[in-house]
N, C-alpha and C positions, 0 to 999 in steps of 0.2 A: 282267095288271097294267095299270093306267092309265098310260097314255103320260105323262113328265112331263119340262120341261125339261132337268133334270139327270139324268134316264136315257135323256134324246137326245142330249145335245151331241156323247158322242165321236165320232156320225155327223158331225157338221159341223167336225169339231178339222182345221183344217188344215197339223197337223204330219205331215211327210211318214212319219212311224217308225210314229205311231198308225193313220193311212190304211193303209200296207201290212196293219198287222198285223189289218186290220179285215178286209181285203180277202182276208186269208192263213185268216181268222176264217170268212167266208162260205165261201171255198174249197173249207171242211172239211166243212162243214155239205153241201152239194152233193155230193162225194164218196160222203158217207155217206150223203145221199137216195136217189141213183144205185144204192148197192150194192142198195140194197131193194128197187128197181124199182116201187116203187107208182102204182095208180091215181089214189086218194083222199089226202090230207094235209090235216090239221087244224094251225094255227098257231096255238099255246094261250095266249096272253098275245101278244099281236101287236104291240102297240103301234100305233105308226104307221105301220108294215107295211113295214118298213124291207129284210124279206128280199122282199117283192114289189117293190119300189122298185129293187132292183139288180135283179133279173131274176135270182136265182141260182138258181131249181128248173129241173130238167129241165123239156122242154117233153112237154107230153101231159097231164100232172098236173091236177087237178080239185083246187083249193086252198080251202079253207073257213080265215077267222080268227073266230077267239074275243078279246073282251076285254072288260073290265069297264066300259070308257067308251066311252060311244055316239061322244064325239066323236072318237076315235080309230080310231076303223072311219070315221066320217065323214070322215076324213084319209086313208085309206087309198083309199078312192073319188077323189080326186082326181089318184091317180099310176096306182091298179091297177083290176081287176076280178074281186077273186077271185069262186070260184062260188058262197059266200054268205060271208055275213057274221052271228057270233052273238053277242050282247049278254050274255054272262055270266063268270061265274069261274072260275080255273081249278082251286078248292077244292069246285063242282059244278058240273057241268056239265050243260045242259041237251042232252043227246043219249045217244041207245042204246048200249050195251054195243057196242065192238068195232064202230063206223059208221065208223071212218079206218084205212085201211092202215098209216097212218105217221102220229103224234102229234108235232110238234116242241115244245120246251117250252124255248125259250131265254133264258136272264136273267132268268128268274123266281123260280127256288127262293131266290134269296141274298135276297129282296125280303119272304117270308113267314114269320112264326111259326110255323106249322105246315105246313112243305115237303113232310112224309109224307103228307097230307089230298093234296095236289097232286098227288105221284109215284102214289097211289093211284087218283086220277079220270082222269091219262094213260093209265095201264096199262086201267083198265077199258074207256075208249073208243079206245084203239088193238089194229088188227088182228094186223099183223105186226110191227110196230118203235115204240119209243118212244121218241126222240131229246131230250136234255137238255144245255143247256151250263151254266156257273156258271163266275166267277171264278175264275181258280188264283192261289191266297192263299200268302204275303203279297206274291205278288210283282206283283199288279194292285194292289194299295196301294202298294207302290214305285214303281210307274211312276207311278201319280198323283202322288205327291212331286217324283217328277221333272221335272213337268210344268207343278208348280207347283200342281195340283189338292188341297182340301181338307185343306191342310195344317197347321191345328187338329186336324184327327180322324188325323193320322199317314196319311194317301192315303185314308183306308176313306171312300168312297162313304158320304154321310147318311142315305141308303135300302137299304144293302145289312146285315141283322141274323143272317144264316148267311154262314158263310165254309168254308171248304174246298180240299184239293188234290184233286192227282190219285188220291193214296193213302185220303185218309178219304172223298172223292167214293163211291167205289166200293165202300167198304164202308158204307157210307150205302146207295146203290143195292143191295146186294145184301141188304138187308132184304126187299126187292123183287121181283128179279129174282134168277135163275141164270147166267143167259147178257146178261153185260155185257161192250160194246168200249169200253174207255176209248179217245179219239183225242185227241192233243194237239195243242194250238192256240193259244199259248201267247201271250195271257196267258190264256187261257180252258181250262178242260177241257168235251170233249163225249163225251158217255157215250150210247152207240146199245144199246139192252137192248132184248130181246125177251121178251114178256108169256109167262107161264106159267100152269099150273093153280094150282101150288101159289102165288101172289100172298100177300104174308102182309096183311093188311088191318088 
């Protein structure tokens, strides 16, 4: 997805509650890169590469970002150095079947009309794990309330058109997959699945 101001600011909110939980947010995501042990990671919608920016991958990793806007890999070049950089969508993707050990796909799916097309082209180019977060609904739209954030639209994010918990996340994903770990991360759910034959496509 294209980097866009109101899908960065909570990077920059400096309410000490949203920071933590941001912080508690990458935590998770690192935990569950770590269980996987990968070589190779593809960051599938990067934005402005916000997970290179804090440094939360193990170190050793050979980091490739995808995203749809040149100038947001161009952004990404100015704090990181992943080991490349790819200019496309994460509805296709231009790389071979099964080229990343570990796929991450974070804050994307709540963004697209057709998030199955997405979870699809993860699964296809990831080797060992395919790592996913989204919104835990409705209560990341309550916190925006609280916050004082888009409070015409009741908290919901103007760019976020899927919503979901933990409970419909999963069964969302297991269209998908077999072997889904839901990990909460709250206000966030991340869903770490590992790709199978049976993929329903």
């Amino acid at each position: 997805m294209p980097a866009t101001a109101t899908s960065q600011e909570k990077y920059r909110d400096p309410n000490p509650v949203v920071s933590f939980v941001i912080r508690r947010f990458f935590d998770r995501i690192r935990s569950v890169v770590t269980e996987v042990s990968p070589r190779t990671l593809l960051d599938a919608g990067c934005g402005e590469g916000e997970l290179l920016r804090r440094h939360v991958l193990p170190d050793g990793i050979q980091t490739f970002c995808l995203d749809l806007s040149a100038a947001s890999l161009v952004e990404v070049l100015t704090h990181s150095a992943p080991h490349g950089l790819i200019c496309g969508s994460v509805l296709s993707m231009p790389v071979a079947p099964a080229s990343f050990d570990v796929v991450l796909c974070l804050e994307v799916l709540e963004h697209l009309e057709e998030p199955r097309t997405a979870v699809c082209e993860v699964a296809r180019v990831a080797r060992k794990a395919a790592v996913f977060s989204v919104p835990w609904e409705p209560w990341f739209r309550t916190g925006n309330v609280f916050r004082g954030k888009h409070l015409s639209r009741l908290g919901n994010h103007p760019e976020h058109i899927q919503h979901w918990n933990p409970r419909t996340f999963q069964a969302f994903l297991s269209k998908f997959f077999t072997d889904i770990q839901i990990v909460e991360a709250f206000p966030w759910v991340i869903a770490c699945c590992r790709p199978s034959n049976g993929l329903s496509r």
